[in-house]
RODO-2510 file (C-alpha; in nm, 4 decimals, decimal comma):
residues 64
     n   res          X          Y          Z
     1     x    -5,0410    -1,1028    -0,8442
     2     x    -5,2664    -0,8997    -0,6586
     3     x    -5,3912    -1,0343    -0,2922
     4     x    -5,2815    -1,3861    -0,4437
     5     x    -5,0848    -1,6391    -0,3410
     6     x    -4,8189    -1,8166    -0,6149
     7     x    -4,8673    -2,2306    -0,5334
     8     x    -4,6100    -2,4137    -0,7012
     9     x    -4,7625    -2,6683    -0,9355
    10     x    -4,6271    -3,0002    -0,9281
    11     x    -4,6878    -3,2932    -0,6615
    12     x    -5,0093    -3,2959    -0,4188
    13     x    -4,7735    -3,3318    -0,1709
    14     x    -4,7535    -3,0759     0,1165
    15     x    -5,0528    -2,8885    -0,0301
    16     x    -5,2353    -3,0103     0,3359
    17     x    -5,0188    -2,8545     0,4977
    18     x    -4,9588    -2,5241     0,3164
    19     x    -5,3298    -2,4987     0,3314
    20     x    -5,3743    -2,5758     0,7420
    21     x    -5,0530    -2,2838     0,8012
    22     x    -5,2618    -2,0651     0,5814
    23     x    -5,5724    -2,0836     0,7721
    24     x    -5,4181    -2,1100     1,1485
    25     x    -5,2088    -1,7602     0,9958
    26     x    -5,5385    -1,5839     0,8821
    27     x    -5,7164    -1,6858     1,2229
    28     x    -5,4234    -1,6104     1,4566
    29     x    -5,2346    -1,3447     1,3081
    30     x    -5,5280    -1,2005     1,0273
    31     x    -5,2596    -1,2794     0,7528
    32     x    -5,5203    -1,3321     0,3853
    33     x    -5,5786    -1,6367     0,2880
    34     x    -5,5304    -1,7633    -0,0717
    35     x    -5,8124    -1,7907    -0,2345
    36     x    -6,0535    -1,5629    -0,1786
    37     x    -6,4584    -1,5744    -0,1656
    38     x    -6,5165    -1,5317    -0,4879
    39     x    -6,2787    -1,7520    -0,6493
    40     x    -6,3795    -2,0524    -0,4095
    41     x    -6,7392    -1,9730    -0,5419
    42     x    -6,6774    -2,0054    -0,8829
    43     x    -6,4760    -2,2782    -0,8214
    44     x    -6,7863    -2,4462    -0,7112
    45     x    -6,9558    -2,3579    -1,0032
    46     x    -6,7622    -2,5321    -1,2268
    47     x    -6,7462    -2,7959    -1,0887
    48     x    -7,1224    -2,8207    -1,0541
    49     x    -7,1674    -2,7524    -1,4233
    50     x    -6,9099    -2,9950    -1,4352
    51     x    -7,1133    -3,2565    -1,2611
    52     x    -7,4495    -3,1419    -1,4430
    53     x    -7,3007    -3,1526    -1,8054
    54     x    -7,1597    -3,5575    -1,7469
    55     x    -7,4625    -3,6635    -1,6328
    56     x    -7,6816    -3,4692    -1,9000
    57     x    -7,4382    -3,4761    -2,1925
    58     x    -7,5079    -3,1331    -2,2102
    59     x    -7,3040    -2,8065    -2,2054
    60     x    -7,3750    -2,6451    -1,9098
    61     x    -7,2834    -2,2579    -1,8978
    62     x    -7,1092    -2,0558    -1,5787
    63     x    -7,1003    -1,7159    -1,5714
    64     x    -6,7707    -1,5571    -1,5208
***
């Protein structure tokens, strides 16, 4: 995977704090993080089409 991270699906547990030695890595030691800009953008996006399309009953696009 390039400039990705592998995160084991399964329980929600521990994801906190695999998130908060991420970020104190990329701020102290300028290790990546994760997710990257983009990704966390279109993240948003769907989930804001998400949110439009249940409260319109309408398909709401996102560009990839």
């Amino acid at each position: 995977m390039r400039g990705r991270w592998a995160i084991a699906q399964g329980g929600r547990r521990g994801l906190f704090k695999l998130d908060t030695e991420n970020v104190v890595a990329h701020l102290l030691d300028g290790e990546p993080l994760y997710v990257n800009l983009a990704d966390s953008f279109y993240a948003l996006q769907v989930a804001e089409a998400l949110r439009q399309a249940a409260r319109t009953g309408q398909v709401v696009l996102v560009d990839p």
